[in-house]
Structure formats: C-alpha cells, structure tokens
C-alpha positions, 0 to 999 in steps of 0.5 A, a space after each residue: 502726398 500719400 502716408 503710408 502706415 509706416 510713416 503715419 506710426 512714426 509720426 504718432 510716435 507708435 513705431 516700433 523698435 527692435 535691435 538684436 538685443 532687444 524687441 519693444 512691443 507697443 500695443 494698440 489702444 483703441 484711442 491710438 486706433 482712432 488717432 492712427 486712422 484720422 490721420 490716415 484719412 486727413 493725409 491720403 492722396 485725393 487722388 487715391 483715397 483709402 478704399 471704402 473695403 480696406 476701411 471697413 476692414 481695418 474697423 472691423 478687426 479693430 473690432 474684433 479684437 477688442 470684442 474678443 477682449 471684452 468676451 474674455 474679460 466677461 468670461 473671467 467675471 462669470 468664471 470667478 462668479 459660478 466658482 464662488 456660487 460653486 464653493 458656497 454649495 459645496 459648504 452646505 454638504 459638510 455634516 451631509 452625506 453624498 454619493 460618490 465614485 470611491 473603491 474603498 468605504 469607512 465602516 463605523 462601530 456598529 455601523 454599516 457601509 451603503 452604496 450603488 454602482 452602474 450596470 452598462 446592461 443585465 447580468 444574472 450574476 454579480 458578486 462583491 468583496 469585502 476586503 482589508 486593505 491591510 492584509 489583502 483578506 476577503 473579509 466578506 463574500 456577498 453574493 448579489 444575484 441577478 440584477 438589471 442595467 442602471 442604478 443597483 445599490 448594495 449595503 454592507 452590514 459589517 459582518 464576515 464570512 462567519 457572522 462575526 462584527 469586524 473592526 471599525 476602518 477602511 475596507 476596499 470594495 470589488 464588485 464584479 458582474 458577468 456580463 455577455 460572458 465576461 466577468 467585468 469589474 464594476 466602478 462603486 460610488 459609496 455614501 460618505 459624510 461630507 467632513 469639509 471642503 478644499 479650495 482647489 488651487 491653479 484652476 484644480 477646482 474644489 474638492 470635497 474631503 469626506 470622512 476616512 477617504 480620499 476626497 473628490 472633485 465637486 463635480 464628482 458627487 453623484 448624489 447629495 442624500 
C-alpha cells in the first residue's frame, strides 16, 4: 500500500500542528531527511515505485538547502575573519597620518594645513576659502591657478589675507574650480593624524577618529602618509 508523505511524517512523529492560535514549525535536519526518504522507498507501492526524476529531486533540494547553509555559516566565519584583519590594520594608523574626504582641517600653532581634492577634468581657474566656521569670515583667499584633471594637492600655511598667523583651530575649506563654463565645488580630503580607532556596532563597520575632526569610516582613507 502506497504512503503518502503526509502519512510517512506522521508516523516519524515530524508532522506539523497548527490550530488558530498557535503555529508550530518543525525544521528538517538532514538526519530526519534521510529517515523520511528510507521510509518513503521501503513503503511505496511495488507497483508504482517513486520515479527516478522525483527522487533526485528531492536529494537535490535537500542539497541545496543545506549547501546554502553551510555557504552562509563559511561567509560569516570569513566576515568575522577580514573584520578582525580590518581592525588590526586600522590600530597600526594611530600616531600616522592619512588622506581622508573632510571639508573642514585643524590648524596647529605654528602649523600648516595639507591636502588634495579630485579634478573630473582641467580648469584654468580653481579657487579655495579659508574660512572660520565661527564666524562665517574668509580668513584666506588663495588662488591655485590653472591646474590638470586627477590628484591636485593644496597646503595652507596659516596665514590670512594680510599675512598675519590666525589662531590655532578647525577652519572650514571650499574649493571651487571653473570647469566647462561652470564653476563647480570641489570634495577635499585633508591629512589628518590618526588619533584612535572605534569598533563600529550593528554592522556600521570601523571607524577611524582623527585629531580636531569628525571621524570616518575605514574604508573612507584614500591614503596612509
């Protein structure tokens, strides 16, 4: 007499129950999986035994699904392994400077301000502000000239519009650049000192807190100098 699978659940004990209240899910194991699909084989009907196409299907999906598994379970072990290899990088910055997208820099007593930002193509005039994030004041016009598309670099030497030293803090940085007829604002990335390292939580990744300024994501650092 032929068994369905209904029955053969049933008399493996791996039926499910539900009612309008509550729902009880009971997962397959692969040990269940086999004892399901001996039973199947030892009970069908002589008469009409399982195709040789639905038995290897249904091996097939058993597969699958537990190759997904095993594919998920390896993915997690080499996520948690390039996040350790990650933050053990990043730990060797601290004390090193880097290149990193920032539209404000801290300028040290005595000190100077590097930087570079990205031209898409040539302009023959690009321009950058210096400005005091307190005030809203242009400390320091600076005139950069005609420069090429790719990696431009820029320094500030702490000085204003009259040559005289400003104060030591976080100034804001706008460059802008006239290209095909339009003048366009321009990203910089700043060179900061690395002052330690955050281990980012839910998945935000690890983040790299520099000295005077917001920090960025690891992946963010253009350069280490």
């Amino acid at each position: 007499m032929a068994t369905n699978t209904i029955d053969t659940y049933n008399s493996l004990g791996l039926a499910t129950t539900s009612s309008t209240t509550t729902t009880q899910k009971q997962t397959l194991g692969q040990e269940e999986f086999l004892k399901l699909l001996t039973t199947q084989l030892t009970h069908q009907d002589p008469m009409k035994p399982m195709d040789n196409g639905e038995f290897l299907g249904q091996m097939a999906q058993f597969s699958t699904v537990s190759g997904i598994q095993d594919l998920q379970a390896s993915f997690k072990d080499f996520a948690s392994s390039i996040s350790s290899d990650q933050a053990l990088q990043a730990a060797s910055l601290v004390g090193r400077y880097v290149s990193a997208p920032s539209g404000q820099a801290l300028l040290s007593a005595g000190g100077s301000v590097y930087g570079d930002f990205e031209l898409p193509s040539s302009s023959a005039d690009v321009t950058m502000k210096i400005i005091n994030p307190q005030t809203g004041e242009t400390v320091r016009d600076m005139n950069l000239g005609a420069l090429s598309s790719g990696t431009n670099e820029f320094v500030w030497d702490g000085m204003d519009n009259n040559g005289q030293l400003v104060d030591p803090g976080v100034y804001t940085l706008e460059v802008q650049a006239q290209i095909d007829g339009t003048n366009t604002a321009v990203a910089t990335n700043v060179y900061s000192e690395v002052q330690s390292v955050t281990m980012g939580s839910s998945g935000s990744g690890l983040e790299i807190n520099l000295v005077g300024l917001e920090p960025v994501k690891f992946n963010q650092i253009k350069q280490i100098l």
